[in-house]
C-alpha positions in Angstrom: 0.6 3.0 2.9 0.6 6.3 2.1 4.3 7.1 3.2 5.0 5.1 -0.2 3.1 7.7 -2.2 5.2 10.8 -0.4 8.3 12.0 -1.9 11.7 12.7 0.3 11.0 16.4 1.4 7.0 15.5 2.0 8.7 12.9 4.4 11.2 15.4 5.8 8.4 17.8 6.4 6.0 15.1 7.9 8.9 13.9 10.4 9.2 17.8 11.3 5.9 17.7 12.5 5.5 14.3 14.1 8.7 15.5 16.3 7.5 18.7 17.2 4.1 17.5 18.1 6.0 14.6 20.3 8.2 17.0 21.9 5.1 19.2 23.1 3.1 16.5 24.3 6.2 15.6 26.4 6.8 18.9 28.0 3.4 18.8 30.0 4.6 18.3 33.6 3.8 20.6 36.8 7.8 20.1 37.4 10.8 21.2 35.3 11.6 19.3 32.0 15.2 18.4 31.2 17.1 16.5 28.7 20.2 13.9 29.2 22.1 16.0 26.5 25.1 14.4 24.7 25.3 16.7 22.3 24.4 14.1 19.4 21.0 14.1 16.6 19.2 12.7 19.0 19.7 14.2 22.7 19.9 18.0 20.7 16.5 17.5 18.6 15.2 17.5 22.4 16.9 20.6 23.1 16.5 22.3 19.7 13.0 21.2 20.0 11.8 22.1 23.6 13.5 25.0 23.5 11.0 26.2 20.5 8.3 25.4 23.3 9.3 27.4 26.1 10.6 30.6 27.0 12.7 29.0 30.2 16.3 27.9 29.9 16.3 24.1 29.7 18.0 21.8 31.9 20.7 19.9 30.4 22.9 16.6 32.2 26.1 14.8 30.7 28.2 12.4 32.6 31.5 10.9 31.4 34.1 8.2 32.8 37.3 10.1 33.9 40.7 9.2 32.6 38.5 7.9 29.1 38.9 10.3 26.3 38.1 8.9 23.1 34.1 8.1 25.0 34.0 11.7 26.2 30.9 13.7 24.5 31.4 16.6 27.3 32.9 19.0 24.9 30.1 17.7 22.3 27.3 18.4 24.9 28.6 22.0 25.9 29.0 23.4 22.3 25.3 22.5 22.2 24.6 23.7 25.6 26.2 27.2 24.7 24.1 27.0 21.5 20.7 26.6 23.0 21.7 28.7 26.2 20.7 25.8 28.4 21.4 25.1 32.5 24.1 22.6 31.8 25.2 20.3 34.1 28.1 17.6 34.4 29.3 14.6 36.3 32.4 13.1 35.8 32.6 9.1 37.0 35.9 7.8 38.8 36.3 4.0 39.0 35.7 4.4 42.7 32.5 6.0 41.9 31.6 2.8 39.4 32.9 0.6 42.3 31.0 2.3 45.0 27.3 2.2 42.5 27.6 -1.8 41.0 26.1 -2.9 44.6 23.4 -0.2 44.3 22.8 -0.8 40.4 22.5 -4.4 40.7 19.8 -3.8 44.1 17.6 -1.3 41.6 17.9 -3.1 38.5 15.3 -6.3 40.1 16.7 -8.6 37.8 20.2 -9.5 36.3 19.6 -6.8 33.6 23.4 -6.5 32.4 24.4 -3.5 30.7 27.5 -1.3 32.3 25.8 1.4 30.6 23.4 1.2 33.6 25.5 3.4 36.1 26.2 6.0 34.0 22.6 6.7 33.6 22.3 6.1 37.6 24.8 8.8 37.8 23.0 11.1 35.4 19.8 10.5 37.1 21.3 11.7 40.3 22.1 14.8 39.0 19.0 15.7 37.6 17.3 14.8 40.6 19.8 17.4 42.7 18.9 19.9 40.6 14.8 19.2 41.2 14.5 18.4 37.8 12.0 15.6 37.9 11.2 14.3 34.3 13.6 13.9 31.5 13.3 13.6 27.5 15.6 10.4 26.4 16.4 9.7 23.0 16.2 6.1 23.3 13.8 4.3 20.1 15.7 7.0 17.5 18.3 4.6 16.4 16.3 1.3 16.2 13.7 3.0 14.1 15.5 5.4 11.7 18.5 2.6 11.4 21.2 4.8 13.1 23.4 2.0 14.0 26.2 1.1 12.1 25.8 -2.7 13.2 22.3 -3.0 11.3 24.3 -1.2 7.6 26.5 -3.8 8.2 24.6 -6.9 9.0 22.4 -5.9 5.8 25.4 -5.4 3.4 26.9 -8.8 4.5 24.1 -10.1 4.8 22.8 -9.3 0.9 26.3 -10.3 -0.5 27.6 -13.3 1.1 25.6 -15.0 3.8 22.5 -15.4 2.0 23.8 -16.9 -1.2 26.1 -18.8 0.8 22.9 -20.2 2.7 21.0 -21.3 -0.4 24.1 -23.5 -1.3 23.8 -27.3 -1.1 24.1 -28.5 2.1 27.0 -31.2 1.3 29.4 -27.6 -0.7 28.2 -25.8 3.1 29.2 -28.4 4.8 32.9 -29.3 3.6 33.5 -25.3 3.4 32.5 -25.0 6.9 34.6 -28.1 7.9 37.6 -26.3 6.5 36.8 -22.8 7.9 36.5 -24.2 11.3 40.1 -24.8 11.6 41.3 -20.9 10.8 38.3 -18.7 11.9 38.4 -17.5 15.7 36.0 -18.9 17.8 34.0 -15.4 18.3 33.2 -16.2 14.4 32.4 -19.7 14.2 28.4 -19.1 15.3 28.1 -17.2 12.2 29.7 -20.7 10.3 27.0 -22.7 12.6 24.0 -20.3 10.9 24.9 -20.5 8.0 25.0 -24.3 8.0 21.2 -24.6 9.2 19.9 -21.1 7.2 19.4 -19.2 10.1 19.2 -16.0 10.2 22.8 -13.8 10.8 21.0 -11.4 13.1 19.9 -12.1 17.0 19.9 -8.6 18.1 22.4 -5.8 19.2 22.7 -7.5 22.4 24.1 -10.9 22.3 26.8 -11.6 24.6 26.6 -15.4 24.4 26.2 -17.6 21.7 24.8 -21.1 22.4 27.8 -22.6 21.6 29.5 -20.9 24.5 26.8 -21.1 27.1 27.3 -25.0 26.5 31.0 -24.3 27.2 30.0 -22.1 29.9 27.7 -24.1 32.3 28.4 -27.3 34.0 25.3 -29.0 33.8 24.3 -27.5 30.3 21.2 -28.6 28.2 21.0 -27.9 24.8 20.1 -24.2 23.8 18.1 -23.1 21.1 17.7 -19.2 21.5 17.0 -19.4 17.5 13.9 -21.8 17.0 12.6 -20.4 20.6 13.0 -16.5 20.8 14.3 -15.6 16.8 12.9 -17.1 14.3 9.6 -16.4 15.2 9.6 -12.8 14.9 11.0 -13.1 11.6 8.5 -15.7 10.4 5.8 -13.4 11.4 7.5 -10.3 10.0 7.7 -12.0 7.0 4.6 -13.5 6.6 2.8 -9.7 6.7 5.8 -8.0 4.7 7.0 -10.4 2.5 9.2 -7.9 0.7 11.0 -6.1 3.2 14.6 -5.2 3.3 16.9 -6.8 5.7 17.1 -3.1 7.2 13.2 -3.5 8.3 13.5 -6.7 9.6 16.4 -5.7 11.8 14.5 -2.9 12.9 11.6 -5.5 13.6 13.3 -7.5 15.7 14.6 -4.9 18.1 11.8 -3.6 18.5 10.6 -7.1 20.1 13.6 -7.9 21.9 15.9 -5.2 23.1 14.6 -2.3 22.7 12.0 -2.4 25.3 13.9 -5.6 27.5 17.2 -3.7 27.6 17.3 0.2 26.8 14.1 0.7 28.4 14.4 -1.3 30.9 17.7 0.3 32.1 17.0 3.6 31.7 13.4 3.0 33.3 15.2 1.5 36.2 17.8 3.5 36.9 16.0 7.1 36.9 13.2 6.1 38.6 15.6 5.1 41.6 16.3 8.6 42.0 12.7 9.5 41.2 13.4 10.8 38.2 10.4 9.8 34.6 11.8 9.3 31.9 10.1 10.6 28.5 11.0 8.7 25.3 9.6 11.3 22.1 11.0 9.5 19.4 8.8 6.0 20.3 6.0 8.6 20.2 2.9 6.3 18.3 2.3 8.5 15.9 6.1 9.1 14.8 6.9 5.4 15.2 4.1 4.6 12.8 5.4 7.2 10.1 9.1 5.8 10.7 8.5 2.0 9.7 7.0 2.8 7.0 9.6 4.9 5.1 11.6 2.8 2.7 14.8 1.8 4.4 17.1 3.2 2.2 16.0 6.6 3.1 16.9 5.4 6.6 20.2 4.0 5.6 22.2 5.4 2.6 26.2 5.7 1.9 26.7 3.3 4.9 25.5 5.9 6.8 22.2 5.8 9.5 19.7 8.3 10.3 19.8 9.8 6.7 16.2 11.1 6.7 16.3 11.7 10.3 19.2 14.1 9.5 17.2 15.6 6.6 14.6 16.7 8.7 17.2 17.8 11.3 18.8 20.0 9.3 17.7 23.6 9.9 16.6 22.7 13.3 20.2 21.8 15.0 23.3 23.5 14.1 25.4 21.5 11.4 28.1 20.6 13.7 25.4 17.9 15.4 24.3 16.5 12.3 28.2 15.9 11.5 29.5 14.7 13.9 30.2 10.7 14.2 28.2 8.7 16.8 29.4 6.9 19.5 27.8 5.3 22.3 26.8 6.4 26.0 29.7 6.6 28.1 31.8 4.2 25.5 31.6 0.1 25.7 32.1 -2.3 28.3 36.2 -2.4 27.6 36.3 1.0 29.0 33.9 0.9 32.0 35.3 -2.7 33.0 39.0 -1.8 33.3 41.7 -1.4 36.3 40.1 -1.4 39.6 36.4 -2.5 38.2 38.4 -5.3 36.4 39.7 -6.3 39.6 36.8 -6.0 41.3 34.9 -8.1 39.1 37.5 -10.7 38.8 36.9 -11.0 42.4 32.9 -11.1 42.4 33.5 -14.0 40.2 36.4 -16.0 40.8 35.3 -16.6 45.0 31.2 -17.0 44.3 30.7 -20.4 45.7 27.5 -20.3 43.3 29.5 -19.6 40.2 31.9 -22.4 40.9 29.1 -24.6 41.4 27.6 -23.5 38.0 29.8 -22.2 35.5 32.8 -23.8 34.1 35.5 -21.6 35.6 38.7 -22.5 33.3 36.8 -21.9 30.2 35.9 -17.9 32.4 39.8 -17.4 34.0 41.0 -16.7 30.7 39.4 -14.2 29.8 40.4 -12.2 32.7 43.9 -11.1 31.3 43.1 -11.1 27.6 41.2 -8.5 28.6 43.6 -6.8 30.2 46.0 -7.5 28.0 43.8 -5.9 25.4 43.8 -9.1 23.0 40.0 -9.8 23.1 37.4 -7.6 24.5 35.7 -9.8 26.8 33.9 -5.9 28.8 30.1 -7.3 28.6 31.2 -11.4 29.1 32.9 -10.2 32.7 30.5 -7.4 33.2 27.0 -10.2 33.2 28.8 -12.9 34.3 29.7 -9.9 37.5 26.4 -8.6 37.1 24.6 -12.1 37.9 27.0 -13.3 40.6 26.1 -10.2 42.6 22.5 -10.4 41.6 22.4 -14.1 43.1 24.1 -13.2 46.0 22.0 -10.2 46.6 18.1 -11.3 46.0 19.3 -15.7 47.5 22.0 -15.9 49.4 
């Protein structure tokens, strides 16, 4: 309660000291400390920040996926490397070196955890662990706590404007308007109608590769799905029922903290560095600072359609400008560039001749997808990639 009661640069100066302490507590090891550095707010905070602790150059790792510009933070992560005069060190990923790793990150990952994202971080992991650097500061929890993606501005603007006084119309206006809209919206958008209809909410997560509707399409024998009334709506009913006034921001923010925060971005980067023995070290979802974060108003968090605004406040001084600048993109890109040419292929073949698959899934509703993705017209990357992902995971741990 008392975060209400501070002003911006009491906040600033609070979140200084909540990171520093973090950062400290972190750096205890008997082994060498490094960071996976991709020279954005987050990964260079750990550098700035560690580097204030310790007279001994620190240990920096970037990977990238050859022949893929536009995802390519190399040039990013040096210019920060250079600033901090760390020990940096780079891996750049063919597609035979993502074909080669799917069998081994599908064998570590236990279950059919599906991100793509997942061998980059095996590769990174590898290369801390060949230089002996055993435990490694992440940045993961920074963006679902100080509202740094772009998706959760979004969500909340539309959200504010248009889905929620569309949801408090009568049913019968909601219902012809959605009978009309059906016939000229794309099917990727007609969930969103299906909401709206029944007042759920517009938000599932960052991470929702199927909708209901098309895991009917999808399986063979298919029962009816309700991923709202049995995973969703509860965590918003509760959040609501203790915070009755939050923003949609915090409620976002609530929900990924549940569901894939700690079931996906954990869980992968948990997975894959510990397969090369590496511990990972997560400052930002330190109690204390997580505590402090949730409780600043959210449009410190989020302000000019822009994430991370306090965050960058109490950056600023601490990292060089060019950081704090700079626009975000994600680890290693998206699912259309990692599942392309040969790891296109490759999947399409994983899938297409799994007797399993055939036996489960609808297969003409998947073929498609195949060359409208690499045709470019729909980005099906994290569809194929899970659909992939479980095939080989079913073959692997049953057949």
């Amino acid at each position: 309660k008392y975060v209400k009661n501070m002003n911006s640069s009491e906040i600033v100066e609070r979140l200084q000291e909540l990171l520093r302490e973090s950062i400290k507590l972190r750096m205890m090891s008997d082994v060498p400390v490094g960071v996976f550095l991709s020279g954005g707010l987050d990964s260079s905070l750990n550098v700035a920040l560690m580097k204030e602790q310790t007279d001994s150059r620190v240990n920096t790792f970037s990977v990238a996926i050859q022949d893929d510009p536009i995802s390519d933070e190399r040039s990013y992560a040096r210019r920060v490397s250079k600033y901090y005069d760390t020990n940096h060190y780079e891996k750049l990923i063919s597609q035979k070196d993502i074909l080669d790793a799917i069998p081994e990150v599908i064998y570590y990952q236990d279950e059919p955890l599906s991100d793509p994202v997942s061998i980059p971080l095996n590769f990174v992991s590898k290369l801390a662990r060949e230089t002996d650097t055993y435990v490694i500061q992440i940045g993961e929890g920074s963006d679902e706590i100080f509202a740094g993606y772009s998706l959760y501005g979004m969500i909340s603007d539309f959200n504010r404007k248009y889905y929620k006084p569309y949801s408090k119309l009568p049913y019968f206006l909601k219902k012809y308007s959605h009978t009309l809209l059906k016939k000229i919206l794309p099917e990727r958008k007609l969930m969103y109608l299906d909401w709206a209809l029944d007042n759920k909410e517009i938000f599932w997560g960052g991470a929702t590769i199927f909708s209901d509707q098309q895991k009917q399409k999808l399986l063979i024998n298919s029962s009816y799905s309700d991923t709202y009334s049995q995973f969703i709506s509860k965590h918003y009913n509760y959040y609501d029922s203790i915070m009755p006034n939050a923003s949609n921001i915090d409620r976002i923010i609530y929900l990924e903290l549940k569901h894939r925060l700690p079931e996906l971005l954990l869980m992968r980067v948990d997975k894959m560095a510990m397969a090369s023995s590496v511990e990972t070290r997560v400052p930002f979802l330190d109690h204390k600072l997580v505590e402090f974060s949730l409780n600043i108003p959210s449009e410190l968090k989020y302000r000019n359609k822009m994430g991370k605004d306090i965050l960058k406040k109490a950056a600023r001084g601490i990292v060089p400008d060019f950081v704090i600048e700079r626009k975000k993109t994600g680890f290693c890109g998206s699912a259309r560039n990692m599942v392309s040419g040969e790891v296109l292929d490759y999947a399409e073949d994983v899938i297409t001749n799994s007797y399993w698959m055939k036996n489960t899934f609808n297969m003409n509703y998947i073929k498609p997808w195949f060359e409208e993705h690499r045709s470019l017209r729909i980005d099906h990357g994290m569809r194929i990639y899970s659909l992939m992902n479980l095939a080989m995971w079913q073959k692997h741990w049953f057949d």
